[in-house]
N, C-alpha and C positions, 0 to 999 in steps of 0.2 A: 596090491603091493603089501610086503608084512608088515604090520606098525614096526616092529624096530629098524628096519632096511628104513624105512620112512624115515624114523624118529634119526636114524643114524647121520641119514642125508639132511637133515634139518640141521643137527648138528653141526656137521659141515660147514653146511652154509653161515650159519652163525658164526663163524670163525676163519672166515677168508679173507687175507689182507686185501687190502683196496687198490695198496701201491704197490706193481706199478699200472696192470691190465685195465681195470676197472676205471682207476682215476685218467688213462688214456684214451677212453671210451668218453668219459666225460668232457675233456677238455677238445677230442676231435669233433663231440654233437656243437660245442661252443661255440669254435673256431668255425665250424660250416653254417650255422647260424647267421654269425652274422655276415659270410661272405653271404649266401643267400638272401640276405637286408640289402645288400649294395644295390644300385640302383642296375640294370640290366641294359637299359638305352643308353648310350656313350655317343658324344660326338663325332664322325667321321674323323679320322687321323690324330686321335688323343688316346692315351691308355688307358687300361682301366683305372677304377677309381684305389686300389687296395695297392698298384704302382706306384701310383701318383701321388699317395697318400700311409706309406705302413706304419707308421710311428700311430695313426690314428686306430688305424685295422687292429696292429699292437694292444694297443690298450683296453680297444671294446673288447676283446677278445682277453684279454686281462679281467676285466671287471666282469666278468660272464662267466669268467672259468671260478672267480670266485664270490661271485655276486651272496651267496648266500651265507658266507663266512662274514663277508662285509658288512650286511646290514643285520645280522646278529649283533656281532660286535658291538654295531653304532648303538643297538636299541639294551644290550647287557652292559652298557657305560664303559667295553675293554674302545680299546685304540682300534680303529679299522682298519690300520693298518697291519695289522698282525700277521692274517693270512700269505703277508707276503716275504716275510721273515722265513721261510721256509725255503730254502734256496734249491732244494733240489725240486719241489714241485713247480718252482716258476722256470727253472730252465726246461723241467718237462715240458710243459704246455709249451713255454716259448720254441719250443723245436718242432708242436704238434703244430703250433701257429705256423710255424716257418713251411712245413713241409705241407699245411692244407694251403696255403695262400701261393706258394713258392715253388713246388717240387718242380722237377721235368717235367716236359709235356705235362705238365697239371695228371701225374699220374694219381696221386694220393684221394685231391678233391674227386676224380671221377671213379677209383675203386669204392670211396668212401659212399657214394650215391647211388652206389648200386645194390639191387633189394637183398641179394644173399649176405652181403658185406654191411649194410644197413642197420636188417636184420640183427645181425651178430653184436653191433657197438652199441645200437637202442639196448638189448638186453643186458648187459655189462652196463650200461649207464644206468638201469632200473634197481639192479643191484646196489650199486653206489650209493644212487638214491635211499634206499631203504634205511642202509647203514646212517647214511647223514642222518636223516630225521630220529634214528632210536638216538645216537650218540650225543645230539641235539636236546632231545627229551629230557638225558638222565644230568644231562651237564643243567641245564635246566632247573630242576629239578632241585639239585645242588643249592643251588642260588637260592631260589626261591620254591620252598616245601608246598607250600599251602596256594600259590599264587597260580593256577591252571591254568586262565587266561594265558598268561603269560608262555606257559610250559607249552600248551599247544601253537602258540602264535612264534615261539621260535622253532620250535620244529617244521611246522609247514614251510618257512622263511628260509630256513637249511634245506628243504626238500626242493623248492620251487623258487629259490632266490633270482634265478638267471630272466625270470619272466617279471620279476619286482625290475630289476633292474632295467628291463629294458627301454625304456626310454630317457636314461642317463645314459645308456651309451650309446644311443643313435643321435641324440644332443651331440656329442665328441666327433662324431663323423658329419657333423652341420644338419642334422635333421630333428625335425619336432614334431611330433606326431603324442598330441595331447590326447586323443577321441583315440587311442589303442592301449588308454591306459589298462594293467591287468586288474587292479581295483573296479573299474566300470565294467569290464567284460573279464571275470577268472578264466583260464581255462582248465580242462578237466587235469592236468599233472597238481596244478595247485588245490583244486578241491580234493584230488589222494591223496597229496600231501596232510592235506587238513585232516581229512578221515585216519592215516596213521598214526598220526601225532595223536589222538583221540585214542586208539587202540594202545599203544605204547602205553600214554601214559594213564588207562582203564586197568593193564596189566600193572603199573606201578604200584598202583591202589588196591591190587589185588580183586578186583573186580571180574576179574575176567581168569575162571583157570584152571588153564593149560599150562604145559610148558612152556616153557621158553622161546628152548629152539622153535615148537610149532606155529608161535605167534608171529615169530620172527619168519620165519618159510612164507607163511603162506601171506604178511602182507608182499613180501617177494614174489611171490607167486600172482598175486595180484596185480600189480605195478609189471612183470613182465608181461601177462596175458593179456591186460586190455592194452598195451603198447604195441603188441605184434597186432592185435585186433587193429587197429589202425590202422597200422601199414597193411595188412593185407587185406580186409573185410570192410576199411572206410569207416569204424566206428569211433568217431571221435569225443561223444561227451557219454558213457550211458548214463549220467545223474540227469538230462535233460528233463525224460519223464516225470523222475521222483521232483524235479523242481516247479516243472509247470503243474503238477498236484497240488506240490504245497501252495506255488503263492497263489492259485484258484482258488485256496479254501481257506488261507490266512491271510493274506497279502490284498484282497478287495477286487481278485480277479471274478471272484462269482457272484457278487453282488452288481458288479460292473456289467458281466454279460444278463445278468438282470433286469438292470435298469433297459440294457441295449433292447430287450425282448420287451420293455413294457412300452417303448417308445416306438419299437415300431408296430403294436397291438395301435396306439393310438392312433398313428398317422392315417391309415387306412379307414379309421373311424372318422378322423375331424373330414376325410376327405368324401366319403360317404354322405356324411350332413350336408357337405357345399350341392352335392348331385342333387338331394332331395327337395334342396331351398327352389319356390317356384320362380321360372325365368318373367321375370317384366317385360311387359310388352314396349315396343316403339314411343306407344305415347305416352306411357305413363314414365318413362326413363325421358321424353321430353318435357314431359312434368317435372319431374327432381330435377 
């Protein structure tokens, strides 16, 4: 491709509103979420549980669509309630809510689950993605110059809020499930999240340089390729290897399989000596 046909389309991209495609993409990955959470076994002659229950369904599907505005907010001291002052995004979502949980013949939930259609709203939610965590950085940023910690710890939290959040909102629909916290087990959106917020704000510092637009593309670029890799190819973490490296060689994984090697060199030894020790006869074992 030409660099500037390239650099053009970077461009681009850099400069495409969120609302309203994008942020509909997001809010319908939410909403199917957590129908997906609800429980699937239902007692004979009772309704489902999202029936039985929408004011619940409502709301986790509220705190998901904005899980990462929220606990920004809480951790930059604004009002966590902010995100919801925006009235035309909560009737958005509230209709995307209505129509995943609610439609006819449950049209919407099952176009929505299917891999060409899938496909289509993961890629638009990667986008969004992206946008969140730079516009996170530079707000960020703002706040706090020198604080990076910080810089990068709200950006991944804007990028991957909805997986911080989730066991606050499966608490709302009566469920607790501590052992799936994201803190004990990340999963891979949350560690790109981390790694962009690192790129962002390396370009802030001017550490990193390129243009703009291109930095901005290609962690886009990123965030949509391994998302479709998932869905079609099954590749869900590729930092696994670079993790089980490091903590072998930081973390006391390779001293550990050390030790494991030197303990079983001995056992076959202490077990060797027992064979060689002479057997005592009848009478001298009625002797002792």
């Amino acid at each position: 491709m030409d660099p500037q046909t390239f650099m053009d389309i970077a461009t681009k991209v850099t400069k495409l509103k969120m609302y309203p495609y994008f942020d509909i993409a997001h809010y319908t990955l939410m909403c199917m979420s957590v129908r997906d959470d609800l429980p699937l076994n239902q007692p004979a002659g009772t309704q489902p549980f999202y029936r039985r229950h929408p004011l619940s369904t409502w709301l986790s599907s509220m705190l998901l669509c904005f899980a990462g505005s929220i606990i920004a907010n809480i951790l930059l001291g604004e009002p966590a309630i902010t995100p919801f002052k925006d009235h035309r995004s909560v009737l958005t979502s509230t209709a995307v809510w209505y129509l995943v949980f609610y439609s006819p013949f449950d049209v919407v939930y099952k176009l929505a689950r299917l891999l060409p259609f899938k496909m289509v709203i993961c890629g638009f939610k990667e986008v969004q993605r992206a946008s969140k965590i730079y516009a996170a950085v530079n707000h960020t940023a703002k706040l706090y110059p020198n604080a990076y910690l910080i810089i990068v710890l709200v950006g991944t939290i804007k990028g991957a809020g909805s997986y911080l959040m989730k066991n606050f909102e499966r608490l709302i629909r009566g469920v607790w499930m501590p052992g799936s916290n994201e803190i004990l087990q990340p999963s891979f959106a949350t560690k790109a999240c981390l790694v962009a917020s690192i790129v962002f704000l390396l370009e802030r510092l001017n550490y990193i340089q390129a243009p703009h637009p291109i930095i901005y593309f290609g962690v886009v670029i990123f965030f949509v390729y391994f998302k479709l890799s998932a869905l079609l190819l099954g590749i869900h973490d590729p930092f696994a290897p670079f993790e089980n490296l490091f903590c072998a060689i930081f973390m006391g994984g390779m001293w550990d399989a050390l030790r494991r090697a030197v303990v079983r060199e001995q056992k076959p030894a202490d077990a060797s000596d027992r064979n060689d020790m002479p057997m005592k006869s009848k009478e001298e074992k009625k002797k002792d």
